[in-house]
C-alpha positions as a Python dict, from the first residue, in 0.01 Angstrom:
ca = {
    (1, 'X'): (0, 0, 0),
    (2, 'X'): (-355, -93, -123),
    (3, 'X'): (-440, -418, -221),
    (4, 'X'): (-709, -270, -469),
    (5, 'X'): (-446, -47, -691),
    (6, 'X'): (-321, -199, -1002),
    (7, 'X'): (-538, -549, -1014),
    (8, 'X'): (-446, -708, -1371),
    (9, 'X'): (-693, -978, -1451),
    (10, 'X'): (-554, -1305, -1623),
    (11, 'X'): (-658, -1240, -1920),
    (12, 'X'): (-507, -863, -1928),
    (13, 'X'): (-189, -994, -1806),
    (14, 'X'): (-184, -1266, -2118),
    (15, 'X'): (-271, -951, -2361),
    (16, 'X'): (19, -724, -2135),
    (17, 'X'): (247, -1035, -2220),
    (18, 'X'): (199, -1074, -2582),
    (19, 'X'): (253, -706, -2625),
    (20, 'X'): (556, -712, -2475),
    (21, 'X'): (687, -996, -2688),
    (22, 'X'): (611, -831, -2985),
    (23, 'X'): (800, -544, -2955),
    (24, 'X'): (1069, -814, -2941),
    (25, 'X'): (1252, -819, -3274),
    (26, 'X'): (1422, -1154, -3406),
    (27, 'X'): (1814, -1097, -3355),
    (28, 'X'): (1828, -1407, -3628),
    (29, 'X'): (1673, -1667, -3799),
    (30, 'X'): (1853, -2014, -3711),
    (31, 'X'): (1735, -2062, -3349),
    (32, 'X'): (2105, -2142, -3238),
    (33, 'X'): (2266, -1798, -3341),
    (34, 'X'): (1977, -1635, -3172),
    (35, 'X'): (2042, -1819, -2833),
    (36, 'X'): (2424, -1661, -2890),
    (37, 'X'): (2318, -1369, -2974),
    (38, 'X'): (2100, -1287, -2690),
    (39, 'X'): (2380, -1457, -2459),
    (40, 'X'): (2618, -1222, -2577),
    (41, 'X'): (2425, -916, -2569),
    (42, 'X'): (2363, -1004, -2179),
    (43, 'X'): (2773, -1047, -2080),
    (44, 'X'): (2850, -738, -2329),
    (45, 'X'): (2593, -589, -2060),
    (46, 'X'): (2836, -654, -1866),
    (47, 'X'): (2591, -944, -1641),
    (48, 'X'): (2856, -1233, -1615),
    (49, 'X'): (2749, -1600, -1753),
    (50, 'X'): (2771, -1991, -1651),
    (51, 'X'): (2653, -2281, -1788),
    (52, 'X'): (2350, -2431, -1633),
    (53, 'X'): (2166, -2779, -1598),
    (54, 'X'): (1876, -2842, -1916),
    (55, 'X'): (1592, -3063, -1949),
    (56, 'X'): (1587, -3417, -2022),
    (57, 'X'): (1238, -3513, -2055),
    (58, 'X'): (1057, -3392, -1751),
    (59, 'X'): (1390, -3461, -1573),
    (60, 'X'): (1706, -3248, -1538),
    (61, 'X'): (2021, -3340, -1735),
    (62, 'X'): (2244, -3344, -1400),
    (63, 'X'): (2331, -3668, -1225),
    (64, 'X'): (2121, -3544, -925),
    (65, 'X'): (1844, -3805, -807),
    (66, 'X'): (1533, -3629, -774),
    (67, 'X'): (1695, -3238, -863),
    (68, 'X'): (1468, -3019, -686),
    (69, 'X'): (1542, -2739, -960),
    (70, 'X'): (1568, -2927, -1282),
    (71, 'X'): (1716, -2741, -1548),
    (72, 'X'): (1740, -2401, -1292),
    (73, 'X'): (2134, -2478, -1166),
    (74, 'X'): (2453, -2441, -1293),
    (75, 'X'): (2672, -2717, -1401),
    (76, 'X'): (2910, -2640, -1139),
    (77, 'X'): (2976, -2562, -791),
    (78, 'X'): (3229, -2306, -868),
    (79, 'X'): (2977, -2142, -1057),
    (80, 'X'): (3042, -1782, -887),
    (81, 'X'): (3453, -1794, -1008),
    (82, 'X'): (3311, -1949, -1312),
    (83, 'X'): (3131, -1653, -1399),
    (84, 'X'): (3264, -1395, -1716),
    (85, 'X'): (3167, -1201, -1918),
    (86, 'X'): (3440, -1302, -2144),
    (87, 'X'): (3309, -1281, -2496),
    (88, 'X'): (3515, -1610, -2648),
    (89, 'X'): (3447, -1745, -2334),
    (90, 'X'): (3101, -1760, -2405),
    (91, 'X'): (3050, -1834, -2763),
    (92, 'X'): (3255, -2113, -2696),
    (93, 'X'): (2999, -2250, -2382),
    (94, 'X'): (2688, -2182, -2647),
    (95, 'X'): (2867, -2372, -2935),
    (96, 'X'): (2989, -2655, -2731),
    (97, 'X'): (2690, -2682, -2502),
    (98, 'X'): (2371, -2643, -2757),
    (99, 'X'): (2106, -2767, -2544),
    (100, 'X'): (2272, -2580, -2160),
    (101, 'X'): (2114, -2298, -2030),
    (102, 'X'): (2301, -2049, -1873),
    (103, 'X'): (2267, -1861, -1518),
    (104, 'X'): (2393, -1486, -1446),
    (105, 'X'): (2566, -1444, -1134),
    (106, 'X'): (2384, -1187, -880),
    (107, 'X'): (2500, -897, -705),
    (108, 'X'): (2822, -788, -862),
    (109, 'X'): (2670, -581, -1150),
    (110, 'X'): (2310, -635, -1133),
    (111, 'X'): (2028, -756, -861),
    (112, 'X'): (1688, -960, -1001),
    (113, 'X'): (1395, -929, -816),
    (114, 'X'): (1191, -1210, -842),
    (115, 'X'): (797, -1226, -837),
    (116, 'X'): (496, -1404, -911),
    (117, 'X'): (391, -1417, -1266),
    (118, 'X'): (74, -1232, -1195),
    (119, 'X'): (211, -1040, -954),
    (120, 'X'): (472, -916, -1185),
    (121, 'X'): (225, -840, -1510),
    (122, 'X'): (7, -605, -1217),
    (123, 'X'): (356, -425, -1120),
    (124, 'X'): (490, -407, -1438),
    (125, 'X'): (170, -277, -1608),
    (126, 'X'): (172, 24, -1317),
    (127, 'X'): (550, 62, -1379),
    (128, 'X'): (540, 136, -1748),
    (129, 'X'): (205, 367, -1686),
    (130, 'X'): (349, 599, -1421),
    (131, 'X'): (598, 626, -1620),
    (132, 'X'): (905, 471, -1430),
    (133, 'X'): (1241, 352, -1614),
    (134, 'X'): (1194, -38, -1583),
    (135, 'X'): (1520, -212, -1707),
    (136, 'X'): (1519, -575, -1865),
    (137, 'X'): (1222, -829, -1781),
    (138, 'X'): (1228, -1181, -1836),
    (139, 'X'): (898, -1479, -1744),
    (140, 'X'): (1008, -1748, -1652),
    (141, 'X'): (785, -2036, -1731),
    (142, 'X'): (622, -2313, -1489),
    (143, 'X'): (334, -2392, -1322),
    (144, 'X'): (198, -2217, -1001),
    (145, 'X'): (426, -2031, -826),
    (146, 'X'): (721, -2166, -1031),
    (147, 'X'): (590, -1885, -1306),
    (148, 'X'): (807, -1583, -1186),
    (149, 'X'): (897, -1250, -1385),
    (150, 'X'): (1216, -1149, -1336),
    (151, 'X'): (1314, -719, -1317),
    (152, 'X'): (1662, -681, -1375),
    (153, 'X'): (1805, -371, -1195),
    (154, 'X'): (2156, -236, -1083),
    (155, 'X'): (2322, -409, -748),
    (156, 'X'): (2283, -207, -444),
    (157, 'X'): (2696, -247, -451),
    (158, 'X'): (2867, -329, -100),
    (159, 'X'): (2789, -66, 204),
    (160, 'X'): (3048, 53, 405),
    (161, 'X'): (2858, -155, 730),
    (162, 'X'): (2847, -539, 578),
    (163, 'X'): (2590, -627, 797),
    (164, 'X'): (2353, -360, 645),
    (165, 'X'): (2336, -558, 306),
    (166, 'X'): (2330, -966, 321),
    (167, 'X'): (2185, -1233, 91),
    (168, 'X'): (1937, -1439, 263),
    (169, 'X'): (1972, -1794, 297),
    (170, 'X'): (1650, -1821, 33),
    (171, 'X'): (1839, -1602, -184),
    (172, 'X'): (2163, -1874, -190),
    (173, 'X'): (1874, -2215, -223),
    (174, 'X'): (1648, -2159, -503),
    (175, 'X'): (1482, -2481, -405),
    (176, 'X'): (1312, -2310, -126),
    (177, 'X'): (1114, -2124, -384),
    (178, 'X'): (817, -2310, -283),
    (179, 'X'): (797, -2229, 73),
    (180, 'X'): (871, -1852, 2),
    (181, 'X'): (667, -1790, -351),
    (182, 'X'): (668, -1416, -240),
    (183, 'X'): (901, -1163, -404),
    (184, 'X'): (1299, -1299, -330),
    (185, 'X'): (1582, -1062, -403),
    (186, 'X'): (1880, -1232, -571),
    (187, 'X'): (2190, -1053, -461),
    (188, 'X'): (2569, -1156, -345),
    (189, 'X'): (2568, -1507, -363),
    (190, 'X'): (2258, -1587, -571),
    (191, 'X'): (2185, -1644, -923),
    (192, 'X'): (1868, -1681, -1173),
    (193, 'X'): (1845, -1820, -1542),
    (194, 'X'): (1890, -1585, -1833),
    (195, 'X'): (1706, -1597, -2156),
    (196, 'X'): (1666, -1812, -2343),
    (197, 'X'): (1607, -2093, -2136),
    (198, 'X'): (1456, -2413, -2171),
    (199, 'X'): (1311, -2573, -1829),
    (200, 'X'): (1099, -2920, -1810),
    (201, 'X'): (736, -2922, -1922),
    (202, 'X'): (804, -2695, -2263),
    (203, 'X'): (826, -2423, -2044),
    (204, 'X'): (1072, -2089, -2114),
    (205, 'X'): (1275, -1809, -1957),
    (206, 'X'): (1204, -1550, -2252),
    (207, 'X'): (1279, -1114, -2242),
    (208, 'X'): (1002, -948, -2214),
    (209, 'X'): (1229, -642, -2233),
    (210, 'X'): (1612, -669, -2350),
    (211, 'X'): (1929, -595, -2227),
    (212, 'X'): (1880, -255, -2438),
    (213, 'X'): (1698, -86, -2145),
    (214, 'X'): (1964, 19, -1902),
    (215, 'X'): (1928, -124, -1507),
    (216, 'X'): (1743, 88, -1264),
    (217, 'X'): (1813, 117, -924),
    (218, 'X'): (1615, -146, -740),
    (219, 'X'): (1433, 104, -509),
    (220, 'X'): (1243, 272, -770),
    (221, 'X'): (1077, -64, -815),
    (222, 'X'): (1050, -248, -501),
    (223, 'X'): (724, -42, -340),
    (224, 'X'): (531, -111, -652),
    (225, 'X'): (628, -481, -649),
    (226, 'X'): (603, -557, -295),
    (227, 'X'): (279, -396, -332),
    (228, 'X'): (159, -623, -622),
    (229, 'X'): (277, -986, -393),
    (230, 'X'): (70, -812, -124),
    (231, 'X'): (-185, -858, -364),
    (232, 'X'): (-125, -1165, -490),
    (233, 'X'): (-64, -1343, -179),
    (234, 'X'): (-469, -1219, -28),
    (235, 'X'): (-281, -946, 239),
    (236, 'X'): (-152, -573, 284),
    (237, 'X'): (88, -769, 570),
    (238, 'X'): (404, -854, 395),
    (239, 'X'): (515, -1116, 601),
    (240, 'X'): (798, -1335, 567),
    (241, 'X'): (629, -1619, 352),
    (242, 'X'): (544, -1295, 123),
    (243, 'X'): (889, -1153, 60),
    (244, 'X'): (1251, -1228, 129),
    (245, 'X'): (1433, -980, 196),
    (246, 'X'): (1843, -982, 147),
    (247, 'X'): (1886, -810, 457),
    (248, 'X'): (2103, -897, 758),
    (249, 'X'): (1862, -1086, 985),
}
């Protein structure tokens, strides 16, 4: 895998971007039946839903001293039985919780893999040239490697040998984001923000692309963005710091 193929300059990623978004049709007006909406359309997807943490300032709403993910957790700890996709379930969350965010619970319906902001406009720009199905897209707002893109894709589903497929301990700690800014696979026992989302700094987790492009399989995407981090991170050698992988280790 080259690291010359595919290089997006800044400035053709920003123009990639704002194309994308404008394909994007209003689904209404008031800005609070929009966030339902788009909530909605992601558990009728069938991608289940829990409340998450929001900003407070340039602080997270959670009684956490010094949250290392502000505005990127859930609200609770049983977040993974909390989970539905339980339509009253979540129209009563949005109406009763205006300002949460909401996460989507990994690896039982869907995967995410998780990349670089750059990274992800060079991959995604190749993807949608050659041609390849690329299911729902999100950015996720932030400032150096805390701007990701997010490819939504169907779950790899539970092998026969356990030890084959395993989420990574980086997958389970989003706070160790920093130390791995590489692509990370959510999977079993993860969990990322879904759009819209409001995170400290009047940043955003915005689609891209909707929940009305149907989930590929992970593999038809993961040589093109492994290939694009490679690039990103200066080497052809994916090492660890460049990708976690939700394999067995």
């Amino acid at each position: 895998m080259g690291s010359e193929s595919g290089r997006v300059k800044r400035g053709e990623q920003s123009r990639i971007s704002q194309w994308l978004r404008r394909r994007q049709k209003p689904v209404a007006e008031d800005p609070g039946q929009e966030r339902e909406a788009l909530l909605l359309a992601v558990a009728a997807a069938g991608l289940p839903l829990a409340p998450a943490a929001h900003p407070a300032g340039y602080r997270c709403s959670c009684d956490r001293i010094g949250c290392p993910t502000p505005a990127r957790h859930p609200l609770s700890f049983a977040w993974q039985t909390q989970s539905t996709t339980d339509r009253a379930q979540v129209e009563r969350w949005a109406r009763n919780q205006p300002q949460a965010n909401f996460i989507t619970a990994t690896g039982m319906v869907h995967d995410v893999l998780d990349v670089p902001l750059e990274a992800g406009a060079n991959a995604l720009a190749r993807l949608l040239e050659a041609g390849i199905e690329v299911g729902p897209v999100a950015e996720s707002g932030g400032t150096g490697d805390q701007a990701r893109m997010l490819f939504f894709t169907a779950t790899r589903g539970t092998p026969e040998d356990e030890d084959e497929w395993w989420p990574c301990e980086l997958d389970c700690h989003p706070e160790t984001m920093d130390e791995h800014p590489g692509l990370r696979w959510h999977c079993r026992g993860s969990y990322v923000l879904v759009p819209p989302a409001a995170l400290p700094g009047d940043h955003s987790v915005t689609w891209l692309r909707g929940m009305d492009h149907p989930l590929p399989d992970p593999l038809t995407l993961l040589e093109t963005l492994t290939d694009a981090c490679a690039t990103y991170a200066g080497t052809t050698d994916l090492t660890p710091a460049a990708v976690a992988w939700p394999l067995g280790r």
